[in-house]
C-alpha positions, -999 to +999 in steps of 0.1 A: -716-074+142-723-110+157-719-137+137-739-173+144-748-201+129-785-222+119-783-262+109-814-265+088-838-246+107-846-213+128-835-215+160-814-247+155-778-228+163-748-245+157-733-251+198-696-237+195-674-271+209-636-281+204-643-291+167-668-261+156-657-221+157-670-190+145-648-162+133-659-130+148-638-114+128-653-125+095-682-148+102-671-178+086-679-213+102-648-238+111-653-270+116-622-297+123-628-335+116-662-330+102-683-359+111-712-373+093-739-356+117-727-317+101-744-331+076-769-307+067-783-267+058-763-239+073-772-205+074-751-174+087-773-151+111-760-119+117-767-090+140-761-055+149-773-044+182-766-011+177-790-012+152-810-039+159-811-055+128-800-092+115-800-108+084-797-148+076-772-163+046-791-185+022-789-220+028-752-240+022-755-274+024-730-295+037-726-332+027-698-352+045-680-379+019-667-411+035-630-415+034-634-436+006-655-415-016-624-384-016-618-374-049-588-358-042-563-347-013-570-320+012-559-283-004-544-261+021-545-226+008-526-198+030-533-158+025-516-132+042-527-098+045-508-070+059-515-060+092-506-024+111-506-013+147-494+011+163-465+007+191-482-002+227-512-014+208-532-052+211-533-073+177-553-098+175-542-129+149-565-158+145-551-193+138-568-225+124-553-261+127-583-281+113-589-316+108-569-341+112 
């Protein structure tokens, strides 16, 4: 599967930069030290080319708050699963620092 994302409209994709990233891995959308131009729709696209199908998400909006307007501190939330390979074999960990 590949995994992209829409801002408010087909084919507006969301460019991949140092503060946005898309987990291939699961498709969810990352972005650090959201500014107030994310605001807006997003939508998940994804697509199989061995099948040649994709589907879109329904729309999420998005809707930055000023500093001022936070109604309460950031929640860091941290879930491990177990993860198995065997000796002489790649593993692949993903990693997020976001915000700042």
């Amino acid at each position: 599967l590949s995994y992209r994302w829409l801002l408010n409209e087909f084919p507006v994709f969301i460019a991949l930069d140092k503060r946005r990233f898309v987990s291939q891995t699961n498709g969810n959308l990352y972005i650090a030290n959201v500014e107030a131009s994310d605001k807006g729709n997003y939508s998940c696209f994804v697509s199989s080319p061995s099948i040649t199908k994709s589907v879109f998400s329904k729309f999420i909006p998005l809707i930055p708050q000023s500093d001022r307007a936070k109604l309460y501190p950031a929640d860091i939330k941290v879930r491990f699963k177990d993860t198995c390979a065997l000796l002489g074999q790649n593993v692949t960990l993903e990693c997020f620092a976001l915000g700042k």
